[in-house]
VOGU-3710 file (C-alpha; in Angstrom, 3 decimals, decimal comma):
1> xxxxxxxxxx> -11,570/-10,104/-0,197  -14,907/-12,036/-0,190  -13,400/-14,096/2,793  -12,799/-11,399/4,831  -15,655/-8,701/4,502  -17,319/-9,800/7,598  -14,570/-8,635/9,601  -13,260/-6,001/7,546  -13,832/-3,464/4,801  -11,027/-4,728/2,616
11> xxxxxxxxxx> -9,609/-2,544/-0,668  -6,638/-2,952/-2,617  -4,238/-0,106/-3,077  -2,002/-1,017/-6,447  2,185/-0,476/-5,855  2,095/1,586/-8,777  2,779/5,140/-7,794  6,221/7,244/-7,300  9,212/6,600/-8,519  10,743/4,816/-5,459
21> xxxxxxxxxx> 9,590/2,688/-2,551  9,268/5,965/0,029  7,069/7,751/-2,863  4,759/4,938/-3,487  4,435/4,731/0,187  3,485/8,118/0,399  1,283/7,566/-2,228  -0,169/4,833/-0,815  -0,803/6,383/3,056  -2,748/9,591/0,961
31> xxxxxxxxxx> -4,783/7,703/-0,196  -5,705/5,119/2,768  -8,552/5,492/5,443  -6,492/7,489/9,192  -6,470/4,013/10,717  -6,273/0,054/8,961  -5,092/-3,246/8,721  -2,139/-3,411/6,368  -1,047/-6,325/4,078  1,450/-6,455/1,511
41> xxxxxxxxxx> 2,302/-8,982/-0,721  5,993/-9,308/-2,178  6,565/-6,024/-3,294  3,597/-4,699/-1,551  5,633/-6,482/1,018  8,031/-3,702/0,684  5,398/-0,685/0,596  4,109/-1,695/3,372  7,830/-1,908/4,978  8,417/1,665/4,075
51> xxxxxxxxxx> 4,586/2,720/5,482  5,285/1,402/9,044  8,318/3,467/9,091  6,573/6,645/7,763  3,617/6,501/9,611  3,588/3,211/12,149  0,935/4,628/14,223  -2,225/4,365/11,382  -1,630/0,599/11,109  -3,206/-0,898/13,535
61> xxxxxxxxxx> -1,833/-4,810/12,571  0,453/-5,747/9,736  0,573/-9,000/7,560  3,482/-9,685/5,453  3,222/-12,496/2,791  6,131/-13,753/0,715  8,456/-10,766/1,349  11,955/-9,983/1,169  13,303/-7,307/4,143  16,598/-7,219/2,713
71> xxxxxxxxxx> 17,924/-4,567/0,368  18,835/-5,500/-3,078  22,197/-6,805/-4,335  24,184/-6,349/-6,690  22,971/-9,843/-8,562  19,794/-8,104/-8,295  20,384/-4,882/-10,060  21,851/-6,440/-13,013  18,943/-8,724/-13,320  16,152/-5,694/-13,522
81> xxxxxxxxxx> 18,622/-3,918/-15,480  18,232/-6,972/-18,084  14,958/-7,273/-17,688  14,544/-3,635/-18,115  16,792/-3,598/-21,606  14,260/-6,768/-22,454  11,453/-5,273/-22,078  11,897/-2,126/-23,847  13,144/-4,094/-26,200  10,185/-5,656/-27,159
91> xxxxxxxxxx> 11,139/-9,172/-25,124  8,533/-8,682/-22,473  6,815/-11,905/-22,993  10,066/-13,875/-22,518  10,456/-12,221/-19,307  7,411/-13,174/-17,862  7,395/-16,695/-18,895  10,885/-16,803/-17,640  10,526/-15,279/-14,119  7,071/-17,599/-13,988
101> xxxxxxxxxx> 9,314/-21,056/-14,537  9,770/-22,792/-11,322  7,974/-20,036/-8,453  5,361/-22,222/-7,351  4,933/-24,705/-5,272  4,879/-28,697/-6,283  1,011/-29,114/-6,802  -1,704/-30,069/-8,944  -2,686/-26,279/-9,133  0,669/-24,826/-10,097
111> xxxxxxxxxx> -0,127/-24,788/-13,688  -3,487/-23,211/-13,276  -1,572/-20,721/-11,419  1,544/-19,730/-13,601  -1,233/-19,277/-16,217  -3,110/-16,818/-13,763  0,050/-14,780/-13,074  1,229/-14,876/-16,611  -2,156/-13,380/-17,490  -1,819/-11,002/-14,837
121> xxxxxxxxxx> 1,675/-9,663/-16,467  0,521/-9,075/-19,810  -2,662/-7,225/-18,298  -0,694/-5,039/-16,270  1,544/-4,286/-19,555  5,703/-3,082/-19,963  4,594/0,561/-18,604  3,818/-0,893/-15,291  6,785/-3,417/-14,867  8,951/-0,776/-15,249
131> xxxxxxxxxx> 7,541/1,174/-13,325  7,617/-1,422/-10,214  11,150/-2,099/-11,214  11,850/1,167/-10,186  10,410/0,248/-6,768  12,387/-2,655/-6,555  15,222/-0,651/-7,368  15,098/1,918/-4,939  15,041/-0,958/-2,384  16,333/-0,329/1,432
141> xxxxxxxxxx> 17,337/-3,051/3,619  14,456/-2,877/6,319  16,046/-5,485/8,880  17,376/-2,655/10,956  13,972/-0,719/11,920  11,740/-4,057/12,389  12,166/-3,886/15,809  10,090/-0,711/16,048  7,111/-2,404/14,615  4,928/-2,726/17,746
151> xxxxxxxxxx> 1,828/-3,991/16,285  0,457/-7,491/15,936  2,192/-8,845/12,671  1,981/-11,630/10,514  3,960/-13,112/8,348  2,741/-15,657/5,612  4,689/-18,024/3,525  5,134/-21,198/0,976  8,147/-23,318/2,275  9,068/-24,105/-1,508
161> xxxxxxxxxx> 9,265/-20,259/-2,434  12,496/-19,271/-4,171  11,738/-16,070/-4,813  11,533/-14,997/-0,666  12,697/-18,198/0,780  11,261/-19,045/4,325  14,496/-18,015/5,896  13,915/-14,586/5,428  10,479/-14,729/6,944  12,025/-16,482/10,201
171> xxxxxxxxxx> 14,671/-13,283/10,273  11,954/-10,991/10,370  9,959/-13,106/12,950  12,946/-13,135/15,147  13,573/-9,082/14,859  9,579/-8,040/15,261  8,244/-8,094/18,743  5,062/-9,031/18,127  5,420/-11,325/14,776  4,235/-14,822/14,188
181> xxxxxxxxxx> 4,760/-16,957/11,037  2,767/-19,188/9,190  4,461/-21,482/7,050  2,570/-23,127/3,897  3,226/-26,774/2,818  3,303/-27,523/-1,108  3,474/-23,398/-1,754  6,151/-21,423/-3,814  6,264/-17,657/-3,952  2,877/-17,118/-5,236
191> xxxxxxxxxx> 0,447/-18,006/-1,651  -2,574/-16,015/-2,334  -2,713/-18,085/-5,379  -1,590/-21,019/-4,296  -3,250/-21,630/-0,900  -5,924/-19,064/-1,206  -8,081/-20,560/1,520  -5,113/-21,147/3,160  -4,094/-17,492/3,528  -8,081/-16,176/4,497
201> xxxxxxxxx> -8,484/-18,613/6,818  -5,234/-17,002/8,656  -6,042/-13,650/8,210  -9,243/-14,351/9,054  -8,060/-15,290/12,666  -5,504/-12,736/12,449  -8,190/-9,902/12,084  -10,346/-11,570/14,406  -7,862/-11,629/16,945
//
């Protein structure tokens, strides 16, 4: 945010609302200026997926970082319906040390980082994971309305993530007109963390442009 306040106003909008992806959307567009710059990060990714199909024409660019446009499988629901079982039953902490083991990239930082995100987790508490498993949960595949996306898009990410693997990010290059990707070396899942300056310096441009 520092990075970028001479070019923008930037604020941070938490995917915590509703009880499904359109309803945090929703949520989300209430309570955001008529016009902006979106970004969304993983599952932000997805908010701000479901935003530029609710209201495409108050976003005036779009950057994605490390996000999946695919809907979720069946692998998937029966892993955040184990997590979910875990954490309600008091297991929490396992699941975020778990989910934290391998994500990032192969660097000096990356332990500095799983201990940022792991922090992160136990901040945000059980209430909130399950409340963004939810999200995750009500998950649409977005592939087949990218192509409507006419504004100037970006799309961010760490060649060693696992979590959205750079494939996915070249699918969604390929299906929206006006995308380009930027690819990080030595970076998992986690970019903003990972490659902070990195990640301003191209949204710097990309606001700039």
């Amino acid at each position: 945010m520092d990075a970028l306040s001479d070019v923008a106003e930037p604020f941070v909008l938490l995917a915590t609302e509703g009880r499904d992806i359109v309803g945090c959307a929703a949520a989300t567009l209430r309570r955001a200026p008529e016009r902006f710059a979106l970004v969304g990060f993983s599952l932000g990714g997805l908010v701000a997926l479901e935003i530029m199909r609710q209201a495409p024409e108050r976003a005036v660019k779009l950057c994605l970082l490390s996000t999946n446009p695919r809907g979720s499988t069946p692998y998937n629901h029966e892993t955040w319906a184990r997590w979910r079982q875990g954490a309600l039953g008091g297991r929490f902490p396992d699941i975020v040390r778990s989910h934290t083991e391998g994500v990032y990239g192969e660097t000096s930082a990356a332990a500095r980082v799983r201990e940022v995100v792991e922090a992160m987790a136990f901040a945000v508490g059980v209430e909130t994971f399950l409340v963004q498993l939810g999200l995750l949960e009500s998950r649409a595949d977005s592939r087949p309305s990218l192509h409507t996306i006419a504004c100037p898009t970006l799309l961010i990410a760490g060649r060693q993530d696992r979590v959205t693997p750079l494939e996915l990010h070249h699918e969604m290059r390929d299906l929206i007109p006006s995308a380009r990707l930027e690819p990080l070396a030595a970076c998992g899942h986690y970019a903003p963390l990972e490659q902070p300056e990195a990640v301003s310096a191209l949204m710097h441009d990309w606001l700039r442009a």
